[in-house]
Backbone of each chain as ProteinMPNN parsed JSONL, in Angstrom:
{"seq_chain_A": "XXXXXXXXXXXXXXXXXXXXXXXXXXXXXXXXXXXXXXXXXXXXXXXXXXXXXXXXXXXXXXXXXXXXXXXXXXXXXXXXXXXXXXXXXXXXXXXXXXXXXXXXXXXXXXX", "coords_chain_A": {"N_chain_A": [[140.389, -23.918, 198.552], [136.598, -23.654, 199.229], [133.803, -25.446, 198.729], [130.838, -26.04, 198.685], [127.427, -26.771, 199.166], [124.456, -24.446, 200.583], [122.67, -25.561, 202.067], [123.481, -28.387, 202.307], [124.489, -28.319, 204.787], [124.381, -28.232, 208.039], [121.593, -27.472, 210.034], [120.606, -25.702, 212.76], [119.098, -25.042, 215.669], [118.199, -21.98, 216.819], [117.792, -20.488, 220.226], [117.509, -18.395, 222.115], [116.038, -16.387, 223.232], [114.432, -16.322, 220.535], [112.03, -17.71, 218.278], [111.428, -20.518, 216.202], [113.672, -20.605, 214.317], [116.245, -21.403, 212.894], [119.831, -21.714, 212.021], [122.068, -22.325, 209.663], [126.287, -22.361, 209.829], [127.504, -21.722, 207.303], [130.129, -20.33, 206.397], [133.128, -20.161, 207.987], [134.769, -19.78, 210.893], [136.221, -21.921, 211.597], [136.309, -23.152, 208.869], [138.906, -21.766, 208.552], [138.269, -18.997, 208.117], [139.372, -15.236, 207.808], [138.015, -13.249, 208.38], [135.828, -12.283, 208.461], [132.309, -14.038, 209.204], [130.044, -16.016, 207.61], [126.554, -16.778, 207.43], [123.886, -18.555, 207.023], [120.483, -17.673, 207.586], [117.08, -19.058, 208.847], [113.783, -18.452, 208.919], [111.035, -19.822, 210.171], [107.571, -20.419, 209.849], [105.66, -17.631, 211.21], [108.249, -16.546, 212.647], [110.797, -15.221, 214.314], [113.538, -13.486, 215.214], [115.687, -12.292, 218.233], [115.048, -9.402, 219.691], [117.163, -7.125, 219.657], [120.298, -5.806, 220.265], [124.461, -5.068, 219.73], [127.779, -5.193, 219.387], [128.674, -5.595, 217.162], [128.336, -4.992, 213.867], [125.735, -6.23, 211.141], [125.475, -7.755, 207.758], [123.175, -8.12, 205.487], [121.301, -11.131, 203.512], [118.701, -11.033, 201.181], [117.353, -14.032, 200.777], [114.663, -15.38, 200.237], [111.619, -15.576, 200.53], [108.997, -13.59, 202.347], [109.328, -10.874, 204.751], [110.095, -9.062, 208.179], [112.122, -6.189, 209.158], [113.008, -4.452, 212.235], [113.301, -1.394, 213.014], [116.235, 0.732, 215.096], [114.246, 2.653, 215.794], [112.387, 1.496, 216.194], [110.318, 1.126, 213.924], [109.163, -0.841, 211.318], [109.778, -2.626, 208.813], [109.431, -3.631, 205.643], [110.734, -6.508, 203.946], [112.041, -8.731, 201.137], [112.9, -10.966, 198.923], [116.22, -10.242, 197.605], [116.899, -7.966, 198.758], [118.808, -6.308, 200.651], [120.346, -5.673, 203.678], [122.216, -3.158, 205.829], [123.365, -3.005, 209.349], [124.539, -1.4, 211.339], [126.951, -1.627, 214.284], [125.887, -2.103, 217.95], [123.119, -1.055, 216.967], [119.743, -1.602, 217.591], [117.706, -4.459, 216.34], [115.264, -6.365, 214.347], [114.472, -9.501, 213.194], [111.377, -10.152, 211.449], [109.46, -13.37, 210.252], [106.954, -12.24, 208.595], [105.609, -13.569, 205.88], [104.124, -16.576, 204.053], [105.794, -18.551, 203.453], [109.118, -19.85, 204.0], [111.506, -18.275, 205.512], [114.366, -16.654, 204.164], [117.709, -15.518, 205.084], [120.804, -14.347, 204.446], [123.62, -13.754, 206.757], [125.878, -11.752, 207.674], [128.958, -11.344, 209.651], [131.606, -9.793, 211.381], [134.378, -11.462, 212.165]], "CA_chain_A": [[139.036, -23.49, 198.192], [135.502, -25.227, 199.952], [132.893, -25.526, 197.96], [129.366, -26.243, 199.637], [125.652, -25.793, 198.992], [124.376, -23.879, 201.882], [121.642, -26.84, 202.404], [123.821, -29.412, 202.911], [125.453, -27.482, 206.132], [123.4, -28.384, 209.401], [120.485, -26.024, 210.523], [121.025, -25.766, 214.289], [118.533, -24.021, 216.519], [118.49, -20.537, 217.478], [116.808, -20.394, 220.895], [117.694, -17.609, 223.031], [114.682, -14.804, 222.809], [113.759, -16.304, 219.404], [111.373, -18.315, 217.791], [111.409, -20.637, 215.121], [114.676, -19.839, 213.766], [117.484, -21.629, 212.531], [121.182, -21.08, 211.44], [123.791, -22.527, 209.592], [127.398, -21.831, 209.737], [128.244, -21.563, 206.172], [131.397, -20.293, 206.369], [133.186, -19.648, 209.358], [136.516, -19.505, 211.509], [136.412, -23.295, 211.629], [136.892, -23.457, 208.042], [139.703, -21.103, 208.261], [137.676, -17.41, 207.499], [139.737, -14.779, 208.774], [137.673, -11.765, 209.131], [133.702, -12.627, 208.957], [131.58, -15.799, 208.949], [128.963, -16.192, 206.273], [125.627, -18.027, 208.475], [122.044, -18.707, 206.786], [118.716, -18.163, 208.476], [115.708, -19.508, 208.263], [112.398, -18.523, 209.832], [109.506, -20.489, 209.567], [106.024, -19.598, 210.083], [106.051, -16.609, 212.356], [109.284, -16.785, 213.382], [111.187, -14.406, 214.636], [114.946, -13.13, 215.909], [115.549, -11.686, 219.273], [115.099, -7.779, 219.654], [118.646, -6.821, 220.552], [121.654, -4.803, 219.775], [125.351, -5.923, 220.23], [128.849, -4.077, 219.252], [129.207, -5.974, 215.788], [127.672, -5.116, 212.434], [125.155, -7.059, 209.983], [125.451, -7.457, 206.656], [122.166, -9.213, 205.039], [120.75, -10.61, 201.784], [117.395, -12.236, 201.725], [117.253, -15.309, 200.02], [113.568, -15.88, 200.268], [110.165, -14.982, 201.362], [108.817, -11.903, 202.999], [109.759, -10.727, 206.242], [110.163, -7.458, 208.416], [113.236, -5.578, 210.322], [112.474, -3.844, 213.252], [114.975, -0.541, 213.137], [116.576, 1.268, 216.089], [113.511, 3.881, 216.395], [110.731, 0.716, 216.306], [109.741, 1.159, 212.748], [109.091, -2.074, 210.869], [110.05, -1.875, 207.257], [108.746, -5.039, 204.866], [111.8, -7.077, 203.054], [112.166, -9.463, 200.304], [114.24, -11.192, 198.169], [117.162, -9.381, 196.622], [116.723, -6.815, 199.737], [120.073, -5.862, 201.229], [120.036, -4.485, 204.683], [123.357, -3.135, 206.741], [122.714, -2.82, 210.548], [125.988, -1.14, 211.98], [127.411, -2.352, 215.532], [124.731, -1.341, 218.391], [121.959, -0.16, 216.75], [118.569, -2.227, 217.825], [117.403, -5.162, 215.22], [114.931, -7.63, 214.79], [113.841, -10.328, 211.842], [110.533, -11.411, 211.774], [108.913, -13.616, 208.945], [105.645, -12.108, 208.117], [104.946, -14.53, 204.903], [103.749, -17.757, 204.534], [106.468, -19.322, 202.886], [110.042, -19.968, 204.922], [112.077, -16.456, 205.269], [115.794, -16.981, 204.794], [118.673, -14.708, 204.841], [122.446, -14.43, 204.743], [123.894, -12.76, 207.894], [127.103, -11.905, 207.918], [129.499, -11.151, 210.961], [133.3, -10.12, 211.744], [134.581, -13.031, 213.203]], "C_chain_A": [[138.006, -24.467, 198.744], [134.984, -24.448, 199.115], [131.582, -26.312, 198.747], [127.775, -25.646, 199.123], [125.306, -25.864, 200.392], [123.483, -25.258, 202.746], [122.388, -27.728, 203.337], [124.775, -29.163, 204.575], [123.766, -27.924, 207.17], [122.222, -27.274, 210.219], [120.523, -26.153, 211.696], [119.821, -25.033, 214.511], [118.583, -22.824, 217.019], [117.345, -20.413, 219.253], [116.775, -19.984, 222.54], [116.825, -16.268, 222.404], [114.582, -15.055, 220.921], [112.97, -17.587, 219.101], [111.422, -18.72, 216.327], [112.367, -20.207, 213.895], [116.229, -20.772, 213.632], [118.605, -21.286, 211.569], [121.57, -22.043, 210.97], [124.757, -21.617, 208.989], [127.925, -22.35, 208.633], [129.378, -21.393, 205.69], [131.635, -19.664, 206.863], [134.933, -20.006, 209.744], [136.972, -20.788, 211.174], [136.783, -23.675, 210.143], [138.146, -22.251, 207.118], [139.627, -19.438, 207.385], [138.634, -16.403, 208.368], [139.601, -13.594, 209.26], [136.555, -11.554, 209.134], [133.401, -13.785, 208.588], [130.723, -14.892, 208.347], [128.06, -17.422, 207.285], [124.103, -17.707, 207.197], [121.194, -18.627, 207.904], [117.838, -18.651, 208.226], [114.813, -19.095, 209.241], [111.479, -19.097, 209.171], [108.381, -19.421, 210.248], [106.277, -18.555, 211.445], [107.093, -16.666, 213.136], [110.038, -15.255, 213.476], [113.025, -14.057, 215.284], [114.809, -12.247, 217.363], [115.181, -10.0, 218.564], [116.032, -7.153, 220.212], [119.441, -6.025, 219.715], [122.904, -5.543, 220.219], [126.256, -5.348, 219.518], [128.725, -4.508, 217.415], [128.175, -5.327, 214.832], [126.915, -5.881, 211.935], [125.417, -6.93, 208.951], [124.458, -8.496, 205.748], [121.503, -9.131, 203.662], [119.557, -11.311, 201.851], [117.687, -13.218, 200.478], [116.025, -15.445, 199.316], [112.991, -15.591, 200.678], [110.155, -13.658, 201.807], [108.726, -12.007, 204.428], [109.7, -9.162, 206.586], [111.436, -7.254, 209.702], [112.756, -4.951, 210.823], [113.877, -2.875, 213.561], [114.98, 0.304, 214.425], [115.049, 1.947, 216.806], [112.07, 3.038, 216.285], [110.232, 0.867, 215.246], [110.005, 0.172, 211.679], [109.196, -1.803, 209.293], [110.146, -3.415, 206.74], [110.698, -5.18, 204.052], [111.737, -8.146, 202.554], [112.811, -10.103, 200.156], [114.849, -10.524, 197.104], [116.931, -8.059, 197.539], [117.734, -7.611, 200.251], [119.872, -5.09, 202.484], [121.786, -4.274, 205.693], [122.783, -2.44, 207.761], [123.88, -2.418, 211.4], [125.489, -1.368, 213.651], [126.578, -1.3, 216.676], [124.014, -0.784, 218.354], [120.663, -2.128, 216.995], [118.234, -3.21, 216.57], [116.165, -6.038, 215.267], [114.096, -8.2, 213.912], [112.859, -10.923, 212.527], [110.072, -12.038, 210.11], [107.341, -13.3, 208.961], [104.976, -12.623, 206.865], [104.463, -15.359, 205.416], [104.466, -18.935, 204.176], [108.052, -19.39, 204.099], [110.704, -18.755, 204.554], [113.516, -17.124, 205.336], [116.641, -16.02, 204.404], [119.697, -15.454, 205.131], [122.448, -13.47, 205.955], [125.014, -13.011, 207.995], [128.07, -10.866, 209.222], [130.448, -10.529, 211.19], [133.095, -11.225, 212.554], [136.216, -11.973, 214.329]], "O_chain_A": [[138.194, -25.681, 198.819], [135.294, -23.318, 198.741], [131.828, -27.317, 199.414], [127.281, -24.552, 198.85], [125.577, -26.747, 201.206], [123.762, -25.723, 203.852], [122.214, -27.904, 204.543], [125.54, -29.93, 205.161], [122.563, -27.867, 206.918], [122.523, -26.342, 210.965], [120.423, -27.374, 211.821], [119.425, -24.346, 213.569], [119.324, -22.808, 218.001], [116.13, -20.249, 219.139], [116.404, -20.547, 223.569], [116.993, -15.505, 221.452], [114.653, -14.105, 220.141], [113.315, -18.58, 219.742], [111.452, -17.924, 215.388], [112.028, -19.662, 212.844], [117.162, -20.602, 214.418], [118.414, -20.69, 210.508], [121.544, -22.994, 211.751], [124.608, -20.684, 208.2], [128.713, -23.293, 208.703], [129.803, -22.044, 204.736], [131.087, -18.562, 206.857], [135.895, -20.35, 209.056], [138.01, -20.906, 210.523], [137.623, -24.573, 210.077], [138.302, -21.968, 205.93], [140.363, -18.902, 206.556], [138.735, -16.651, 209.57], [140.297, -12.94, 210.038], [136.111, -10.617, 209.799], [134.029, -14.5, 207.808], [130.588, -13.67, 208.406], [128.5, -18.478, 207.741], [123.627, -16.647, 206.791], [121.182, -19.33, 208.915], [117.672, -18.764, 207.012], [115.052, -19.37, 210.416], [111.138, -18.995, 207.993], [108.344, -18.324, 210.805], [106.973, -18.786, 212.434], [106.923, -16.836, 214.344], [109.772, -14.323, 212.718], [113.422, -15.002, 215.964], [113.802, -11.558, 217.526], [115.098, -9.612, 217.399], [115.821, -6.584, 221.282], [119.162, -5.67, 218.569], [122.757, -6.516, 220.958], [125.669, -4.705, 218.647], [128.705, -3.62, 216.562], [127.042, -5.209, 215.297], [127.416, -6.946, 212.294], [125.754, -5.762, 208.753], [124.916, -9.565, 205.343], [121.21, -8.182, 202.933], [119.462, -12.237, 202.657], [118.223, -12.936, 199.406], [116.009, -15.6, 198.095], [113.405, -15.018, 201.686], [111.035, -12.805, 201.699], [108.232, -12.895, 205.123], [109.417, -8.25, 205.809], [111.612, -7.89, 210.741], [111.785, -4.478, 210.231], [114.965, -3.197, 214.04], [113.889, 0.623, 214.898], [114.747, 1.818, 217.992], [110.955, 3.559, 216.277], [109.04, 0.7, 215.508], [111.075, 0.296, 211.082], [108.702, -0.83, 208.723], [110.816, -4.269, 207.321], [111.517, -4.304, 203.775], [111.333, -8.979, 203.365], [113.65, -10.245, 201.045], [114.347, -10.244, 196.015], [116.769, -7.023, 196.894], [117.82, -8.832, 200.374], [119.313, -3.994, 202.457], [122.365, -5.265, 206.138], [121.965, -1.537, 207.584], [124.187, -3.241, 212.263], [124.367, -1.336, 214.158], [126.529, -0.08, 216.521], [123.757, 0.052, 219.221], [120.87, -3.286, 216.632], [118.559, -2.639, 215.529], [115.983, -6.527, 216.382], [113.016, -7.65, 213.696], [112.887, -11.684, 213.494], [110.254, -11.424, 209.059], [106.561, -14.168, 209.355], [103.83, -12.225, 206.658], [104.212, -15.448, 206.617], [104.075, -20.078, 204.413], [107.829, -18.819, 205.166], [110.536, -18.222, 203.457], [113.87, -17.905, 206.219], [116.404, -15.55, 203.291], [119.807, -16.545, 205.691], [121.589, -12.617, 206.18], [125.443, -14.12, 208.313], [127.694, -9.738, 209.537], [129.772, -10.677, 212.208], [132.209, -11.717, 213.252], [136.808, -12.548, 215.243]]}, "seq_chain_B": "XXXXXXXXXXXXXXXXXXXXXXXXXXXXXXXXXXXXXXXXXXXXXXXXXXXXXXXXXXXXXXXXXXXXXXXXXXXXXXXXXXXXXXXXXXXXXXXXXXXXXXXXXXXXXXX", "coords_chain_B": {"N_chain_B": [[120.505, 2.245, 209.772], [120.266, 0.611, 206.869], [118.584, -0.209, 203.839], [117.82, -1.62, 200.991], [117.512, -2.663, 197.34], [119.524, -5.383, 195.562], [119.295, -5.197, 192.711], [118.356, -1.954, 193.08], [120.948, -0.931, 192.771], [123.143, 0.676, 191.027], [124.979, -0.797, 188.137], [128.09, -1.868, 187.414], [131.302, -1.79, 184.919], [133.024, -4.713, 185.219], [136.079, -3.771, 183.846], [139.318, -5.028, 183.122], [140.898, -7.709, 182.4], [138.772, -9.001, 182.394], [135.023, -10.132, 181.223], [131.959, -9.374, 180.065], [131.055, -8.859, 182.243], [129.494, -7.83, 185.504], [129.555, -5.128, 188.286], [128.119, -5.031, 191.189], [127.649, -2.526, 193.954], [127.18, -3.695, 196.795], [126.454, -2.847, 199.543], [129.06, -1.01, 201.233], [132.039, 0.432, 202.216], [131.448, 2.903, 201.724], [128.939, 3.002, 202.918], [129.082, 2.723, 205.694], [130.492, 0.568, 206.421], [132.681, -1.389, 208.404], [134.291, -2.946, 208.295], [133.903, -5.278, 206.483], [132.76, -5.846, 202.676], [130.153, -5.919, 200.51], [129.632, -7.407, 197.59], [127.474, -7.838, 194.179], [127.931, -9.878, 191.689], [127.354, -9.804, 188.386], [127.459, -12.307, 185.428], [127.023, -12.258, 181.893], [126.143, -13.966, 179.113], [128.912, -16.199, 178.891], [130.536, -15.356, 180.404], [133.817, -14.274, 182.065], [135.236, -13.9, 185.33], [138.489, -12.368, 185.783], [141.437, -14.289, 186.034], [143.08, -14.853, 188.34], [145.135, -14.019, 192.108], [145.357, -12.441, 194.979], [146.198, -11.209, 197.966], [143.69, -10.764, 200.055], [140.583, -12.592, 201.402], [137.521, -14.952, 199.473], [134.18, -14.44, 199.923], [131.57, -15.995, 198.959], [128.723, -16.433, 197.475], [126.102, -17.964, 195.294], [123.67, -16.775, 193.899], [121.762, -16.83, 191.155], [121.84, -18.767, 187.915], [124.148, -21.147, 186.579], [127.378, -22.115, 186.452], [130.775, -22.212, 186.553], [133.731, -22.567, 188.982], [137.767, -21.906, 188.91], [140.02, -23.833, 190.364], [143.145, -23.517, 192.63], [144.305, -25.157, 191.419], [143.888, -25.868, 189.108], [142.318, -27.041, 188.466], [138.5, -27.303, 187.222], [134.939, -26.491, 188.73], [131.878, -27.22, 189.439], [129.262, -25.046, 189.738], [126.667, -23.6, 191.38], [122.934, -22.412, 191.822], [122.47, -21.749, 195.451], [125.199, -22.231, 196.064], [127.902, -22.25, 198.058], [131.369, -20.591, 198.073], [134.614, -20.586, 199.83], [137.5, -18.884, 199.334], [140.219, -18.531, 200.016], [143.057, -15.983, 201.038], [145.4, -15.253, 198.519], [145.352, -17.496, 196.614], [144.701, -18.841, 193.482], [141.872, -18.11, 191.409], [138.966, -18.29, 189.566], [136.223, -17.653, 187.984], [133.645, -18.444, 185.796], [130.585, -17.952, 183.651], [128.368, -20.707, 182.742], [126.156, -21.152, 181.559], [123.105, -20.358, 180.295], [121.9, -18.724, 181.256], [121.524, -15.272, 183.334], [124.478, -15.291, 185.477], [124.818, -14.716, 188.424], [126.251, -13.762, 191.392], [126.909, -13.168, 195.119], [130.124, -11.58, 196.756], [132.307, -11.329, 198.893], [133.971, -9.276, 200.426], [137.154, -7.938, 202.27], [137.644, -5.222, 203.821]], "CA_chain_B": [[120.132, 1.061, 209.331], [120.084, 0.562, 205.464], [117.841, -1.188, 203.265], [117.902, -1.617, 199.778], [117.569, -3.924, 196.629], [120.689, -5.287, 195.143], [118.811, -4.327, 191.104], [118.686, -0.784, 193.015], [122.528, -0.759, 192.916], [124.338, 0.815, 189.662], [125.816, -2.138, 187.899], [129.481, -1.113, 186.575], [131.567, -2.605, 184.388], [134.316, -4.656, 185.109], [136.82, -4.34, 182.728], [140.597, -5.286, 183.514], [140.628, -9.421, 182.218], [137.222, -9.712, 182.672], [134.254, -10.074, 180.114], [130.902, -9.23, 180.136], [131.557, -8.622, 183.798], [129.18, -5.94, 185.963], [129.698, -5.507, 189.585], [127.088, -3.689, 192.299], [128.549, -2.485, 195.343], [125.434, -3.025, 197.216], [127.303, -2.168, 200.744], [130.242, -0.356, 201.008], [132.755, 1.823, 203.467], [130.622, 4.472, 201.911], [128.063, 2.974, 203.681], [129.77, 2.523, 206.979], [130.639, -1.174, 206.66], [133.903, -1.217, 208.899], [135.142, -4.753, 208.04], [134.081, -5.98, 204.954], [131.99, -5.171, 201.782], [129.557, -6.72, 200.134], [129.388, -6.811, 196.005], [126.96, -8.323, 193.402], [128.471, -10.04, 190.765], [126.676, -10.731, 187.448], [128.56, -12.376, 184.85], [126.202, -12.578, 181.089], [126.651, -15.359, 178.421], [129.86, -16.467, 178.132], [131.144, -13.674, 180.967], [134.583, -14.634, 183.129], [135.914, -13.429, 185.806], [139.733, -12.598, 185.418], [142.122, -15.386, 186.584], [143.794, -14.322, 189.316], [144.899, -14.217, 193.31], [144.998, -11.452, 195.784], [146.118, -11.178, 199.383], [142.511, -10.78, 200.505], [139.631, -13.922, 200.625], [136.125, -14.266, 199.02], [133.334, -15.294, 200.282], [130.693, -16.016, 197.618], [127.268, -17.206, 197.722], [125.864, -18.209, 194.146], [122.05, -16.482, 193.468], [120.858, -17.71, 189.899], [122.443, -19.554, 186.955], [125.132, -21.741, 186.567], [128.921, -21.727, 186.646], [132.104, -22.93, 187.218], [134.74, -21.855, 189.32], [138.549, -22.732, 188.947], [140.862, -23.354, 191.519], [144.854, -23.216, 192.392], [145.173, -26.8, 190.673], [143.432, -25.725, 187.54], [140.591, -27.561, 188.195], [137.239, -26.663, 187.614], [134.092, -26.847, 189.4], [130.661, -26.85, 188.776], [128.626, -24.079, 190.501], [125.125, -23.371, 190.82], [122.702, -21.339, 192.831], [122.9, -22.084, 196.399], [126.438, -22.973, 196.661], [128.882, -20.973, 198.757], [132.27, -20.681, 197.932], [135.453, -20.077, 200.449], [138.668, -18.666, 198.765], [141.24, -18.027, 200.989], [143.838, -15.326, 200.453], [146.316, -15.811, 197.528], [144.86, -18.748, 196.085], [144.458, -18.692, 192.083], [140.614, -18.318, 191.018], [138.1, -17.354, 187.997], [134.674, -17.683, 187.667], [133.098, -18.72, 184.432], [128.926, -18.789, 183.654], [128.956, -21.945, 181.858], [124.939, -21.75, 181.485], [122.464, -19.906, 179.133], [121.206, -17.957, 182.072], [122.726, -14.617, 183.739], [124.965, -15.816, 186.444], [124.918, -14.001, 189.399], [126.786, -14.343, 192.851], [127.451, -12.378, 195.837], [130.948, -11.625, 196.799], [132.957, -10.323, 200.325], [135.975, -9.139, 200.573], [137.604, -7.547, 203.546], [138.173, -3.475, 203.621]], "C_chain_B": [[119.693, 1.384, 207.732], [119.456, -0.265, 204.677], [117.96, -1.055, 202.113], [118.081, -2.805, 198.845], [118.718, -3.751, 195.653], [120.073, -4.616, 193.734], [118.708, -2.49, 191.449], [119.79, 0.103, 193.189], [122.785, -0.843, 191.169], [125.386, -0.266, 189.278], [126.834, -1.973, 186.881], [130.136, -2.342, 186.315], [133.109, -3.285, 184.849], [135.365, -4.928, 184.093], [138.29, -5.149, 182.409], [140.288, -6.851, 183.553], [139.84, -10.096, 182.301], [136.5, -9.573, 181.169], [133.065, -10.443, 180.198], [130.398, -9.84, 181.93], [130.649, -7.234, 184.41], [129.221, -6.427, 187.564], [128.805, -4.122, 190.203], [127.5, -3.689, 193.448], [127.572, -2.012, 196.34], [125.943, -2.719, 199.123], [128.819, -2.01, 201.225], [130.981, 0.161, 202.304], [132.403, 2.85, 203.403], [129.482, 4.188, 202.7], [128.267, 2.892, 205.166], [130.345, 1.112, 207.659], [132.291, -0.754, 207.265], [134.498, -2.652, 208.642], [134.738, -5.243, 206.631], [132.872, -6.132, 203.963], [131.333, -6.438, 200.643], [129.031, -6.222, 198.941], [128.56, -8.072, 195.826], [127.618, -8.837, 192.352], [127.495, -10.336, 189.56], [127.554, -10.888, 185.807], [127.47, -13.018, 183.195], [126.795, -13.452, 180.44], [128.093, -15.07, 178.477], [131.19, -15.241, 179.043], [132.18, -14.696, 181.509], [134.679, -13.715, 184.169], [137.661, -13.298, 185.626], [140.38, -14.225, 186.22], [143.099, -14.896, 187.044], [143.846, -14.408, 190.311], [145.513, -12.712, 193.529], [145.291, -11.724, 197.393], [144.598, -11.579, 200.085], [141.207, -12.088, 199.884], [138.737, -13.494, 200.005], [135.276, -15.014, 199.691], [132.098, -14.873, 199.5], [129.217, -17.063, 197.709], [126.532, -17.286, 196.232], [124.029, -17.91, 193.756], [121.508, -17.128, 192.473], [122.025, -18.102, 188.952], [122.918, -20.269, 187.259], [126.539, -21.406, 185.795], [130.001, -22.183, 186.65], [133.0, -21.516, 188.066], [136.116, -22.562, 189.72], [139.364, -22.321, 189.714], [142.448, -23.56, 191.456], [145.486, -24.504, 191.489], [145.091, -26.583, 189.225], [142.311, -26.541, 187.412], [139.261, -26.783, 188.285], [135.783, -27.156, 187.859], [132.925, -26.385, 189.053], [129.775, -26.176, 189.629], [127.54, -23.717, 190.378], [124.313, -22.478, 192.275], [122.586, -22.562, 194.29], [124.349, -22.302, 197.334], [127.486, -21.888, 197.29], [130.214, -21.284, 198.4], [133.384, -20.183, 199.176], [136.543, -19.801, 199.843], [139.422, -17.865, 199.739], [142.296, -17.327, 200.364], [144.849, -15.716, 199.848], [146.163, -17.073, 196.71], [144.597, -18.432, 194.539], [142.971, -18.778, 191.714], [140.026, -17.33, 189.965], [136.7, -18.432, 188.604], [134.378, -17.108, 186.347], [131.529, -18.588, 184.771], [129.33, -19.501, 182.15], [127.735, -22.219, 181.579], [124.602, -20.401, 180.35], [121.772, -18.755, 179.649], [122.393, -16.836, 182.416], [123.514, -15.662, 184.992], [125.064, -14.673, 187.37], [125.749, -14.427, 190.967], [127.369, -13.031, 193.918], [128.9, -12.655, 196.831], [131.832, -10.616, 197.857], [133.827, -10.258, 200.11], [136.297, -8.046, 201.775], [137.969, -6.344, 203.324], [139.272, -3.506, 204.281]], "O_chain_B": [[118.899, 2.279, 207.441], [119.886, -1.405, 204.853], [118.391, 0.088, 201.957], [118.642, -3.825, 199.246], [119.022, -2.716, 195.06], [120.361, -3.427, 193.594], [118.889, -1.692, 190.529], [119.821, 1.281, 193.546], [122.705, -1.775, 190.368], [126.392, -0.554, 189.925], [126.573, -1.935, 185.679], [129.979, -3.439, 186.851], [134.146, -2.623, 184.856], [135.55, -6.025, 183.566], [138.319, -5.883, 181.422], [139.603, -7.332, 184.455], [139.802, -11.326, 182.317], [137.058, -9.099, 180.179], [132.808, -11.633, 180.381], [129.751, -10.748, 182.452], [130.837, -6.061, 184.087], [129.027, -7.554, 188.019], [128.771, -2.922, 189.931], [127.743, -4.736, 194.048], [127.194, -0.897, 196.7], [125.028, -2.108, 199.675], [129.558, -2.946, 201.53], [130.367, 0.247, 203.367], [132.583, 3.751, 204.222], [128.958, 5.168, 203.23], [127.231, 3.07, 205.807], [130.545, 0.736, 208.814], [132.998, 0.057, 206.667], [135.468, -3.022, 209.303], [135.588, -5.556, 205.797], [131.868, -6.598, 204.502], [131.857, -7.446, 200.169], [128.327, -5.22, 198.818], [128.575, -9.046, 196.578], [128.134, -7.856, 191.817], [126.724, -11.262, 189.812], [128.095, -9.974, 185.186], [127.129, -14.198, 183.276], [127.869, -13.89, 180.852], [128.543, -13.96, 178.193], [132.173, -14.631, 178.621], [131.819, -15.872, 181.546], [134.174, -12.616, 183.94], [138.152, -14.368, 185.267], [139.685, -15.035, 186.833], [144.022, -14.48, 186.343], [142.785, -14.928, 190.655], [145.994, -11.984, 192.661], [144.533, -12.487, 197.991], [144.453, -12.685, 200.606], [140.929, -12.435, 198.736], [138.597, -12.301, 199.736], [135.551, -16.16, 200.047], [131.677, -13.721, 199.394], [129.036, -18.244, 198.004], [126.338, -16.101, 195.964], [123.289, -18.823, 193.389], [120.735, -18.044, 192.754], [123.159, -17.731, 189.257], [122.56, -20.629, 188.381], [126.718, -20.66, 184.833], [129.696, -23.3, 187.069], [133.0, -20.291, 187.943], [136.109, -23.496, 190.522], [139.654, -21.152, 189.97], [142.999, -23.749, 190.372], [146.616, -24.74, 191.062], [145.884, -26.944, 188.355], [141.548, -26.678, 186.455], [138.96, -25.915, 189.104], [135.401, -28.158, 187.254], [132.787, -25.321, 188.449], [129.414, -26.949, 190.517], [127.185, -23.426, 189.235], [124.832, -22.072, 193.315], [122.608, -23.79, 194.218], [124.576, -22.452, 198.534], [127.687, -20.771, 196.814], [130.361, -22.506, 198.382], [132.957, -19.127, 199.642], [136.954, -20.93, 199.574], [139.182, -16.721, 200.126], [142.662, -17.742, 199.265], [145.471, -16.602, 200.433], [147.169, -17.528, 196.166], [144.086, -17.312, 194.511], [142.727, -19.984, 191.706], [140.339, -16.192, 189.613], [136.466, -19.425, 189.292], [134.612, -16.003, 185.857], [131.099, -18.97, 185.859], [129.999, -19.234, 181.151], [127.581, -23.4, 181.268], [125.423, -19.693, 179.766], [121.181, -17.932, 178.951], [123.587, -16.966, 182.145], [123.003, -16.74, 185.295], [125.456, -13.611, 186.888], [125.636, -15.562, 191.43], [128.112, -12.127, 193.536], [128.954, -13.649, 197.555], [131.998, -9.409, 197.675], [134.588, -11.083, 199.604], [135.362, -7.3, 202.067], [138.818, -6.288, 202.434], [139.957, -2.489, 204.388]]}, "name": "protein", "num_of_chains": 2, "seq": "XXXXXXXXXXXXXXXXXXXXXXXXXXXXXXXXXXXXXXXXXXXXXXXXXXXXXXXXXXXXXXXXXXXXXXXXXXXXXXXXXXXXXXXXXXXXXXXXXXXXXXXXXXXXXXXXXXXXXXXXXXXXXXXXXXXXXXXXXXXXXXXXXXXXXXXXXXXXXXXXXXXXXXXXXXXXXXXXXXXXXXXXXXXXXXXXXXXXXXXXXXXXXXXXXXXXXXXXXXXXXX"}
């Protein structure tokens, strides 16, 4: 069993077509996961995630602050905390933080 | 693409060795999750989880209250929001709220 507060895990950079956006790898292959990683986000002030698609799935919880997804057909839809969003494998995505406070989610993966 | 708040997920009871146990199955295989599903746990005064292992891991992220959770030694650990848990398959575990508050935590498991 690991035991961890998400904090004390390393916030890395995200910084391929995004802004202002870091990850950590919460729990992941490396600590022996063997069918999705568990990652945190964070956006700060206007931050943002690429605008992309890609074969895998999402599975997201917000943590914190207010933010907005950007769904397949370009229609921006406001999210919270205690907002759940699933984003099945190649459909279009894209987190921005529209608060003023830090935006953070869970995002989870297959590994 | 799906959005939704975990409180707008039906919160059922679990009953089988548990106590004062409700679980929200805020994305599912009914939803099209092909790998692995993502529940709510909330556990009121004095709630457990059973004590038990399972082929399949958890991966657990801790929202509000406080907690314990015990592992294959019989030890137990003190849990609070933020903290992520890894339980790898077959391993012995329960989850206690050990606070005054609900306890809440979100919880993966592999379809």
């Amino acid at each position: 069993m690991l035991i961890r507060n998400y904090r004390d895990v390393a916030a890395e950079d995200v910084e391929e077509d995004a802004e202002s956006v870091k990850i950590r790898q919460v729990i992941s292959k490396e600590d022996g996961a063997p069918h999705f990683a568990m990652r945190v986000f964070e956006l700060r002030l206007n931050g943002y995630t690429p605008r992309h698609s890609h074969e895998w799935e999402h599975e997201v919880f917000i943590l914190s602050g207010e933010g907005s997804v950007f769904d397949a057909c370009g229609q921006e839809h406001k999210i919270r905390k205690g907002d759940v969003v699933f984003i099945p494998g190649n459909e279009m995505h894209q987190f921005k933080n529209t608060g003023k406070q830090l935006f953070e989610f869970i995002c989870l993966i297959p590994i």
